[in-house]
ROMI-581572 format. One record per atom (N, C-alpha, C): residue in three letters; atom name; x, y, z. Coordinates in steps of 0.001 Angstrom, whole numbers. Layout:
N
+------+------+---------+---------+---------+
! type ! atom !      c1 !      c2 !      c3 !
+------+------+---------+---------+---------+
!  ALA !   CA !       X !       Y !       Z !
...
+------+------+---------+---------+---------+
//
This chain:
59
+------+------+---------+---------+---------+
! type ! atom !      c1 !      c2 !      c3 !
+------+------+---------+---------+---------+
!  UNK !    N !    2580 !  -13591 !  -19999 !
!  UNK !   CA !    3869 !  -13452 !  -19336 !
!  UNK !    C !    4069 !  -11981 !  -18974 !
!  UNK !    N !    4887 !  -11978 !  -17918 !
!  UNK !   CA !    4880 !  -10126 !  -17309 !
!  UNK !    C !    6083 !   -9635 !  -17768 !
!  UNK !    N !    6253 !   -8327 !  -18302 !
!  UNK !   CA !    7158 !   -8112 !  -18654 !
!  UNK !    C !    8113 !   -7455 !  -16955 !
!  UNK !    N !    9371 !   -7004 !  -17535 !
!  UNK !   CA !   10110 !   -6317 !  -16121 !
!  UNK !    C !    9616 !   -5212 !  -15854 !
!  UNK !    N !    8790 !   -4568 !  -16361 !
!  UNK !   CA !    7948 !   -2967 !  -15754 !
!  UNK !    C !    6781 !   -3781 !  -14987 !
!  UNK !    N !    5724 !   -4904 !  -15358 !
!  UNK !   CA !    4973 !   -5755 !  -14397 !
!  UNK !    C !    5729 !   -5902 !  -13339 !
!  UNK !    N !    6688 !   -6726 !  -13442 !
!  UNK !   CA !    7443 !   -6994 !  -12240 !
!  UNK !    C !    7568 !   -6195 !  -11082 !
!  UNK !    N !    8273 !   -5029 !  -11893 !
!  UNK !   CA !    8129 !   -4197 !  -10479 !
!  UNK !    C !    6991 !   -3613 !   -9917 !
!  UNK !    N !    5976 !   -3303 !  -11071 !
!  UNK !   CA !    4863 !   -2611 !  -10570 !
!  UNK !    C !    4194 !   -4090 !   -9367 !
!  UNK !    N !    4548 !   -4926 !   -9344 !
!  UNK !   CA !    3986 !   -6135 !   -8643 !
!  UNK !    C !    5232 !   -6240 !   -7438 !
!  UNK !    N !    5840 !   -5828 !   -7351 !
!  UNK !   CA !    6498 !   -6276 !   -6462 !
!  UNK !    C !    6426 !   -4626 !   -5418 !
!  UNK !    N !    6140 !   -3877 !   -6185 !
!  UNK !   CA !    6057 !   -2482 !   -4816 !
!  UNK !    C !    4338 !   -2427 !   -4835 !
!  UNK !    N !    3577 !   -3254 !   -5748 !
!  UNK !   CA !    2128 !   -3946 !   -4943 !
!  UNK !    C !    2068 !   -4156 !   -3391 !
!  UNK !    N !    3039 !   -5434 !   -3706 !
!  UNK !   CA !    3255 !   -6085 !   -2779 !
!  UNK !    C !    3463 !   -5974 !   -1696 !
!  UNK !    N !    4667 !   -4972 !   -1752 !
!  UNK !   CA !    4741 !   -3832 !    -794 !
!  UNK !    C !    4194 !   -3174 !     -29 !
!  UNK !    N !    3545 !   -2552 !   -1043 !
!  UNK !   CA !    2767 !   -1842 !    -300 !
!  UNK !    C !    1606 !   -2262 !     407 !
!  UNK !    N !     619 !   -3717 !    -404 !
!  UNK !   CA !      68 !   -4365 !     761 !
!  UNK !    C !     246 !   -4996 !    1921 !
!  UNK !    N !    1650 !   -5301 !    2302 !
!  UNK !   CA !    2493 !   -5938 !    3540 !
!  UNK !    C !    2184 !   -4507 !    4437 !
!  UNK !    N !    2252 !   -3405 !    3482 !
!  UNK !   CA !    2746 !   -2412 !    4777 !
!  UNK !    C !     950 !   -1885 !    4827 !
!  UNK !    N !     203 !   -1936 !    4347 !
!  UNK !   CA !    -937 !   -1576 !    4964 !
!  UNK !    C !   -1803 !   -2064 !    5617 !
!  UNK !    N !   -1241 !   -3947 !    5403 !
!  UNK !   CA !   -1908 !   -4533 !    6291 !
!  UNK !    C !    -924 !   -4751 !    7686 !
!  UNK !    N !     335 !   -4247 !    7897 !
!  UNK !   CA !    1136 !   -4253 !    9249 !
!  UNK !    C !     334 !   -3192 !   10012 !
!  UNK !    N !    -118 !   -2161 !    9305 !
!  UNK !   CA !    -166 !    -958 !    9013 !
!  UNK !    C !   -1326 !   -1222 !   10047 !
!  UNK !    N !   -2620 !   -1676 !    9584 !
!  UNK !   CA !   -3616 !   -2271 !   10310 !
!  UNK !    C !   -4206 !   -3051 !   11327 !
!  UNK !    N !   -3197 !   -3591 !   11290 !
!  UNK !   CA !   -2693 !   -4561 !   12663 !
!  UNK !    C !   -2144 !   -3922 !   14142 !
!  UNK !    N !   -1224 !   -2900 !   13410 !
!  UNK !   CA !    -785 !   -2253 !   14766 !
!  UNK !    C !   -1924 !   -1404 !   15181 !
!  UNK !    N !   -2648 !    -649 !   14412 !
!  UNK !   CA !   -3446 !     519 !   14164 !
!  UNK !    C !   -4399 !     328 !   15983 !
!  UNK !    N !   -5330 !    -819 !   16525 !
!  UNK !   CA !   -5337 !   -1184 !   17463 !
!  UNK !    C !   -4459 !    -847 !   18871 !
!  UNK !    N !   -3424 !    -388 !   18915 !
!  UNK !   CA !   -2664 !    -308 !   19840 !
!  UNK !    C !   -2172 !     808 !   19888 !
!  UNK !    N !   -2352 !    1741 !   18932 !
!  UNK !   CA !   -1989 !    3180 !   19368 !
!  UNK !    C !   -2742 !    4148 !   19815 !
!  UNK !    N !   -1974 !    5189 !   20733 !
!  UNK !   CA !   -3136 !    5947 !   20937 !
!  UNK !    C !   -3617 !    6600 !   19970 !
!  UNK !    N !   -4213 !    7488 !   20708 !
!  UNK !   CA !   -5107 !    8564 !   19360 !
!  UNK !    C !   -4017 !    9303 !   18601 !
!  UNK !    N !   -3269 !   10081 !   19209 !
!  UNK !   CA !   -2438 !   10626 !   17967 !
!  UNK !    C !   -1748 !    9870 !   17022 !
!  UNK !    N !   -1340 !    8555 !   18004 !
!  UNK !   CA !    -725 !    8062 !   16637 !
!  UNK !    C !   -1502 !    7262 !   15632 !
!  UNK !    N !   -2837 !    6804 !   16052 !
!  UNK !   CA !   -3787 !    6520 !   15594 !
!  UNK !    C !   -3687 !    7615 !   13879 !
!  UNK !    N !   -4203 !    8500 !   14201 !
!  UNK !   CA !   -4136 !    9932 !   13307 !
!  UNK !    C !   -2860 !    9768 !   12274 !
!  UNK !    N !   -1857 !    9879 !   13107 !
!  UNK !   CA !    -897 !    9625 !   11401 !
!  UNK !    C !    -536 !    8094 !   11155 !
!  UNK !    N !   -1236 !    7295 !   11838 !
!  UNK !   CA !   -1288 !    5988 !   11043 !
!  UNK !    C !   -2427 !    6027 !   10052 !
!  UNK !    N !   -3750 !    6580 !   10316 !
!  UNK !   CA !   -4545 !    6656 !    9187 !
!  UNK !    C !   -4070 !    7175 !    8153 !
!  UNK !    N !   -3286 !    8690 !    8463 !
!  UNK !   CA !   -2450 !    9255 !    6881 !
!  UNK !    C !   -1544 !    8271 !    6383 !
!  UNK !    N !   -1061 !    7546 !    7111 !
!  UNK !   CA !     -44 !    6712 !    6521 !
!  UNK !    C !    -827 !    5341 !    5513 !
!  UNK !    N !   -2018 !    4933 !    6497 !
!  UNK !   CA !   -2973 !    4084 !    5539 !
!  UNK !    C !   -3281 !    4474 !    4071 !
!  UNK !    N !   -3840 !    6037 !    4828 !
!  UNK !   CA !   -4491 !    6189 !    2830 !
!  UNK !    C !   -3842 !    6295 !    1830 !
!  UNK !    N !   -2362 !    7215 !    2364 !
!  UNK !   CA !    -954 !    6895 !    1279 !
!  UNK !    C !    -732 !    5932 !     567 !
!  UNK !    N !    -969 !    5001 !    1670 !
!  UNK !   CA !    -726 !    3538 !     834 !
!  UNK !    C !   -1848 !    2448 !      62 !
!  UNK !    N !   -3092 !    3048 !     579 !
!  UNK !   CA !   -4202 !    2708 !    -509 !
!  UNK !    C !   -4072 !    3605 !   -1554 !
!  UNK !    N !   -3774 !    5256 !   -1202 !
!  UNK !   CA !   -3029 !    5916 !   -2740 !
!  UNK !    C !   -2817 !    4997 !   -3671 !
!  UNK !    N !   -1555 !    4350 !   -2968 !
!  UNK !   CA !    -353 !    4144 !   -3869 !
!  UNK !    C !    -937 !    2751 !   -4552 !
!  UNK !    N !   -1197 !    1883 !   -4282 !
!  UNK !   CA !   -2321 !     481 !   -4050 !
!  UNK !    C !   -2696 !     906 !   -5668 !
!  UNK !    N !   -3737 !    2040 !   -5384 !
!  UNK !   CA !   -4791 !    2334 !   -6617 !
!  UNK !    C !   -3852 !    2749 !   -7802 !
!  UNK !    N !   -2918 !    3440 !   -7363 !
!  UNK !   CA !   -2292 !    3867 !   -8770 !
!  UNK !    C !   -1295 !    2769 !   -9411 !
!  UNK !    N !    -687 !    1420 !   -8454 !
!  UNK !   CA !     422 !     629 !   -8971 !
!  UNK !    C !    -957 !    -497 !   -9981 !
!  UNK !    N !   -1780 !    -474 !   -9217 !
!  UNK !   CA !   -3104 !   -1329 !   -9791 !
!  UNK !    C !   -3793 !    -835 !  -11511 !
!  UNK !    N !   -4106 !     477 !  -11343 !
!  UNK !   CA !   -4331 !    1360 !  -12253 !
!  UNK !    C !   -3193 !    1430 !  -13515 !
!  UNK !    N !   -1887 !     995 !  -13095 !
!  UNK !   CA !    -475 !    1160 !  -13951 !
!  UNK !    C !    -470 !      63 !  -14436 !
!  UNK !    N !    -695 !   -1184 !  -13831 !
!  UNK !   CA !    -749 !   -2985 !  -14390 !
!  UNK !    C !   -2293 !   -2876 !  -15156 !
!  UNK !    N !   -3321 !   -2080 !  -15228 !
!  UNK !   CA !   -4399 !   -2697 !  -16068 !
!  UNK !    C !   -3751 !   -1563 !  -17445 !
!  UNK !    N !   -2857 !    -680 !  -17280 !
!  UNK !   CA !   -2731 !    -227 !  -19026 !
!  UNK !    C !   -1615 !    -922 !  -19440 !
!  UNK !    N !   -1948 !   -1055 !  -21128 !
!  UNK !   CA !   -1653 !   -1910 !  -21882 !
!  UNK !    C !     231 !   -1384 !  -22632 !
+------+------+---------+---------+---------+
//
């Protein structure tokens, strides 16, 4: 069972995978510059991905 610190760490998961895969989707249709800070905006959010992931495997 998850406690309420799981919870949230799962629910701004979640989050954050909605927004990196919108994230990816649009990525196709911009030009190059915005291309450029959509990639910064990608890795932010694989950042964030690794560390909410990294926070749910300690005990």
């Amino acid at each position: 069972m998850t406690n309420g610190k799981d919870n949230s760490l799962l629910h701004d998961l979640r989050s954050k995978c909605a927004s990196l895969k919108s994230a990816a989707e649009l990525y196709k249709d911009c030009s190059p510059a915005e291309k450029k800070e959509m990639l910064a905006l990608m890795n932010a959010a694989a950042a964030d991905i690794t560390r909410l992931l990294a926070q749910l495997g300690q005990p």
